[in-house]
C-alpha positions as CSV (number, residue, x, y, z in Angstrom):
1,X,-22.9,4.6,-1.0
2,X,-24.3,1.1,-1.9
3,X,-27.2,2.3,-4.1
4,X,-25.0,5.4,-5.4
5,X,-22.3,2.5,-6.6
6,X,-25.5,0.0,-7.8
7,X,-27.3,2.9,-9.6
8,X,-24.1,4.6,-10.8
9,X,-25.6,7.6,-9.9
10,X,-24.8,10.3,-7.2
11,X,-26.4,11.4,-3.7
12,X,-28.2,13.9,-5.3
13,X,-29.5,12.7,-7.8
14,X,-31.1,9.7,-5.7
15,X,-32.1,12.2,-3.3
16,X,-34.4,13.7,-6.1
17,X,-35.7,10.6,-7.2
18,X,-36.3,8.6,-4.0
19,X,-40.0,7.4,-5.3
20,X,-38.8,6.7,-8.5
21,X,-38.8,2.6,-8.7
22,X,-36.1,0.4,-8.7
23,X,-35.3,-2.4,-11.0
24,X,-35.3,-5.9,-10.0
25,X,-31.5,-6.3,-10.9
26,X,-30.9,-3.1,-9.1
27,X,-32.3,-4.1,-5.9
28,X,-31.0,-8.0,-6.2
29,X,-27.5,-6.6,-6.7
30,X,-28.1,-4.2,-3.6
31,X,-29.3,-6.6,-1.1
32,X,-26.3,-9.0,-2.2
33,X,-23.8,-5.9,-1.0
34,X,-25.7,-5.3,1.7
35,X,-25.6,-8.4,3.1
36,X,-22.3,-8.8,2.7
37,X,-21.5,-5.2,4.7
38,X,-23.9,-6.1,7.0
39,X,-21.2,-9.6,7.4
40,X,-18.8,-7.1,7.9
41,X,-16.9,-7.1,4.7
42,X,-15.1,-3.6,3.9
43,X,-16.8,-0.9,2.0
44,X,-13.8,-0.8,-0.6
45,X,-14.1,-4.4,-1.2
46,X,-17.9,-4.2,-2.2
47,X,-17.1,-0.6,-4.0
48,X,-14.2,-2.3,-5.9
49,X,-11.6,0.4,-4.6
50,X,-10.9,3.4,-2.6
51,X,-9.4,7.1,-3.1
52,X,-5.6,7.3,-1.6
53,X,-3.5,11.0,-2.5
54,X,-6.0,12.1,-4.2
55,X,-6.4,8.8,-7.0
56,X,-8.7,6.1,-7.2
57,X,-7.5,2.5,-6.7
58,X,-9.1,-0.7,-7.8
59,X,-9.0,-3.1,-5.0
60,X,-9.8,-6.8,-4.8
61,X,-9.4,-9.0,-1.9
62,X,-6.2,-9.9,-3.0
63,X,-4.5,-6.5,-2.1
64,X,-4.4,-4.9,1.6
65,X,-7.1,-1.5,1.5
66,X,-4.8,1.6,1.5
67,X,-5.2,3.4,4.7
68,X,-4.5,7.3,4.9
69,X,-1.5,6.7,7.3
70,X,0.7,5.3,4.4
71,X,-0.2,8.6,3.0
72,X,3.3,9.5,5.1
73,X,5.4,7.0,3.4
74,X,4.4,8.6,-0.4
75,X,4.6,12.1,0.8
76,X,8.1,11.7,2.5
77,X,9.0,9.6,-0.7
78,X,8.2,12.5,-2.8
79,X,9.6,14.9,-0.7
80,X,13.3,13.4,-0.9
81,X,12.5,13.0,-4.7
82,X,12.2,16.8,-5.4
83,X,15.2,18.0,-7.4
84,X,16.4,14.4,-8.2
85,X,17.0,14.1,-12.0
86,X,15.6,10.5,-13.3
87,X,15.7,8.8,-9.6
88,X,15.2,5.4,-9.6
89,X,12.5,3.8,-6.6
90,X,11.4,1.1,-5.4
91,X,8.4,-0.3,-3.8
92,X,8.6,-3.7,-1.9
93,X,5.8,-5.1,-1.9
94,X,3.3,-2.9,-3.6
95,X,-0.4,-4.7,-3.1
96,X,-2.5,-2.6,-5.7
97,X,0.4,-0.5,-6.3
98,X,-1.0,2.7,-4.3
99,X,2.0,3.4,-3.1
100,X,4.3,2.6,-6.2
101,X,1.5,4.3,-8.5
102,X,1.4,7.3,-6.0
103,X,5.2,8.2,-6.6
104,X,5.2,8.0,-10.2
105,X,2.4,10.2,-9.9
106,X,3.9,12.9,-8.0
107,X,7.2,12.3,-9.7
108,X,6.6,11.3,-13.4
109,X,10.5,11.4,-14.1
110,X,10.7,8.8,-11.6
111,X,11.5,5.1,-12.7
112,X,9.7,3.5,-10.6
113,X,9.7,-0.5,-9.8
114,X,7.3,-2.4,-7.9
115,X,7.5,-6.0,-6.5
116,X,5.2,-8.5,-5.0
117,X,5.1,-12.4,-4.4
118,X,1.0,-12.3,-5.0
119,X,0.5,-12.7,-8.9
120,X,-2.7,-11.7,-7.9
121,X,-2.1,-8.6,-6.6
122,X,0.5,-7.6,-9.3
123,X,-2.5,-7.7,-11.6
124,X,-4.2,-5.3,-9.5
125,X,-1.3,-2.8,-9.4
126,X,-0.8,-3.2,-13.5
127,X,-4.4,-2.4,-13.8
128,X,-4.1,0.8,-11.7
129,X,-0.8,1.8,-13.0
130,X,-2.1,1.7,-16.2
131,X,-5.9,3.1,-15.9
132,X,-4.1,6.1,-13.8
133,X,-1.4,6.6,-16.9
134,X,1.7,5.8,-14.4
135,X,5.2,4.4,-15.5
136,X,5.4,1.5,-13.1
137,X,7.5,-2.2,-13.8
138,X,5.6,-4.6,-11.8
139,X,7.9,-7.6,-10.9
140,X,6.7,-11.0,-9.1
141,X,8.9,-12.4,-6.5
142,X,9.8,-12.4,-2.7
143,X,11.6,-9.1,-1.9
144,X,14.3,-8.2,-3.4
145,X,14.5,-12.0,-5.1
146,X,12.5,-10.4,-7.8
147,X,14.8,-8.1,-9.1
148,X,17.6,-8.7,-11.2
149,X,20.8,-8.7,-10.0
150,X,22.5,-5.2,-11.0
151,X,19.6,-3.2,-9.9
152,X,20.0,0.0,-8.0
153,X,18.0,2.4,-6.4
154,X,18.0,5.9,-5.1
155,X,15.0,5.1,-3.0
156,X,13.8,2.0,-1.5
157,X,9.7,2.5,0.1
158,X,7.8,-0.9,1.9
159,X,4.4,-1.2,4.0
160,X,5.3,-5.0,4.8
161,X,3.5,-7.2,6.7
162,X,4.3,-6.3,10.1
163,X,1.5,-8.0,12.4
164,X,3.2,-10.4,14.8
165,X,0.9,-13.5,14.1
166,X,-0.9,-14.1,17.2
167,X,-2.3,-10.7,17.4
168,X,-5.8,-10.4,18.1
169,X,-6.5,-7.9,16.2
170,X,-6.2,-10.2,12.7
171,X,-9.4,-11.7,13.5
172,X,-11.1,-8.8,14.1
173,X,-12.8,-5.6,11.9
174,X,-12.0,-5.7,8.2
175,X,-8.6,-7.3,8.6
176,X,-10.4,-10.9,8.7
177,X,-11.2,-9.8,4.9
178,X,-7.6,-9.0,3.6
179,X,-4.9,-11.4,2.5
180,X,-3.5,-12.5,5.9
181,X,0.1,-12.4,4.1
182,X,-0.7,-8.7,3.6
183,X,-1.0,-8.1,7.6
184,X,1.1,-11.1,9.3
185,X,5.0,-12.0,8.3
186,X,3.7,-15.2,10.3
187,X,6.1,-14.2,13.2
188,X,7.0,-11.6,15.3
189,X,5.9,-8.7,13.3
190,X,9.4,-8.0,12.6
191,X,10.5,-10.5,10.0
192,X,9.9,-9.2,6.7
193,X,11.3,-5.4,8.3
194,X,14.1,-6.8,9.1
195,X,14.8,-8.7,5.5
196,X,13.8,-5.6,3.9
197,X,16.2,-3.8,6.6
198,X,19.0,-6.3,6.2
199,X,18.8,-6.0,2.3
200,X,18.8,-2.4,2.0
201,X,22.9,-1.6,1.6
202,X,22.9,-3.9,-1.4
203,X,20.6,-2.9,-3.4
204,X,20.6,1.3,-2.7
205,X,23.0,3.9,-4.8
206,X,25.3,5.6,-2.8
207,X,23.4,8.4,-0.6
208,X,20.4,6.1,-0.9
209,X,17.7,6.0,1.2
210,X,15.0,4.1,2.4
211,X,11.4,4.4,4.6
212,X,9.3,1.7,6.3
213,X,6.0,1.6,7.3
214,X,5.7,-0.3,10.5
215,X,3.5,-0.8,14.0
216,X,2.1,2.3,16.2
217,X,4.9,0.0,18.6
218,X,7.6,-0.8,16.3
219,X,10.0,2.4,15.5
220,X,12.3,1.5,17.9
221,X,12.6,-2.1,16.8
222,X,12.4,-0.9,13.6
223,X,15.1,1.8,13.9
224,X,17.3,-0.7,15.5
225,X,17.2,-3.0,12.5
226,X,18.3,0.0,10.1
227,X,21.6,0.4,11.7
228,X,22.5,-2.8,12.2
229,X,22.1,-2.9,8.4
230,X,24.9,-0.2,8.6
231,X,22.3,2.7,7.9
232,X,23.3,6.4,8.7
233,X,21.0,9.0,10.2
234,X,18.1,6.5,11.1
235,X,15.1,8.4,12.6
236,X,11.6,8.2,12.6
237,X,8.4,10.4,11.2
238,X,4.9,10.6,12.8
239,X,1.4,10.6,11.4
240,X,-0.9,13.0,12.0
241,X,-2.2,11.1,15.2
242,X,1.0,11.6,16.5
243,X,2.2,7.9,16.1
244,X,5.7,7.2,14.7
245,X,4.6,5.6,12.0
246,X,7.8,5.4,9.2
247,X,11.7,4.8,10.0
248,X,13.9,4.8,7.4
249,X,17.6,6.1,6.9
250,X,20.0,6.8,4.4
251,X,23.2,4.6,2.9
């Protein structure tokens, strides 16, 4: 994948012109991705994105990679979308926007609205929002601070940070390459659910709803801190693996 992303050219093709030789600027470029792979650093940071629903993202190392799982959250998003005339969603905290990008994708009357305290990774999400043709308002600020005040939504989507901070696993595999405020809330793994929880009722339309991404561990937490935000019909959905991997409920 390496020399197919150096040469710009595909498998075959490379395959049926393995003796031909290779630049100098080729190869340089190569070994420098190589050696960074070989440092562990993840394949979408060194291809410069990935494919999630179908759609390729830019990535930098300022956004979290898109895993398939959160392929749940946009496909239930969508789901409760059909038949909605003009809905208006939200996406807390939207990294390179796949998620955000993703719904007004699959729903292109959707007005779609997608926050994040990284300018960074705002940039990111603009770029793909706009390469991929998709009517996304990219706002900077810390939850639902960025918004102004009268805004309302229909639908209300997050993959927060969840990672309680002193998990093991942040220092391990591609996560040591992604923002660490991308994986950790810095505390129990339940902080920025439960803000996003807690703020819910105020900024939904009546009938509402919302879904969170959260921990193979955490539906039942997570579930917990829907209704004490005076949800109705919390419940759960599970990932293909089998894993309750979204909670969400409706106001």
């Amino acid at each position: 994948m390496l020399a197919e992303h150096v040469l710009g050219r595909s498998r075959a093709w490379l395959l049926a012109h393995d003796t031909d030789p290779v630049e100098p600027a080729h190869e340089a470029a190569w070994r420098q991705l190589a050696a960074r792979r070989l440092a562990g650093e993840p394949m979408a940071y060194l291809l410069g994105g990935r494919e999630f629903m179908g759609h390729w993202f830019a990535l930098t190392p300022d956004v979290l990679i898109p895993r398939p799982d959160t392929e749940l959250l946009v496909e239930t998003a969508l789901h409760w979308l059909q038949g909605r005339v003009a809905p208006r969603v939200l996406d807390l905290g939207t990294g390179s926007g796949a998620i955000a990008v993703s719904v007004a994708l699959g729903c292109p009357q959707a007005q779609v609205t997608a926050t994040d305290l990284s300018a960074a990774a705002l940039a990111v999400a603009e770029g793909n929002a706009q390469r991929l043709g998709a009517r996304v308002r990219c706002l900077a600020g810390d939850w639902y601070e960025a918004l102004p005040a009268q805004d309302r939504y229909d639908l209300i989507v997050s993959n927060p940070p969840y990672i309680a901070r002193e998990d093991a696993h942040l220092a391990q595999g591609d996560l040591r390459f992604e923002p660490r405020g991308a994986l950790t809330d810095e505390n129990d793994g339940l902080a920025a659910l439960a803000r996003i929880a807690g703020g819910a009722p105020g900024r939904l339309l009546p009938g509402g709803a919302i879904w969170m991404e959260h921990g193979w561990d955490q539906a039942e937490a997570a579930r917990a801190l829907l209704r004490q935000a005076g949800l109705r019909e919390v419940h759960s959905r599970r990932d293909l693996a089998g894993i309750e991997r979204i909670s969400g409920g409706y106001l």
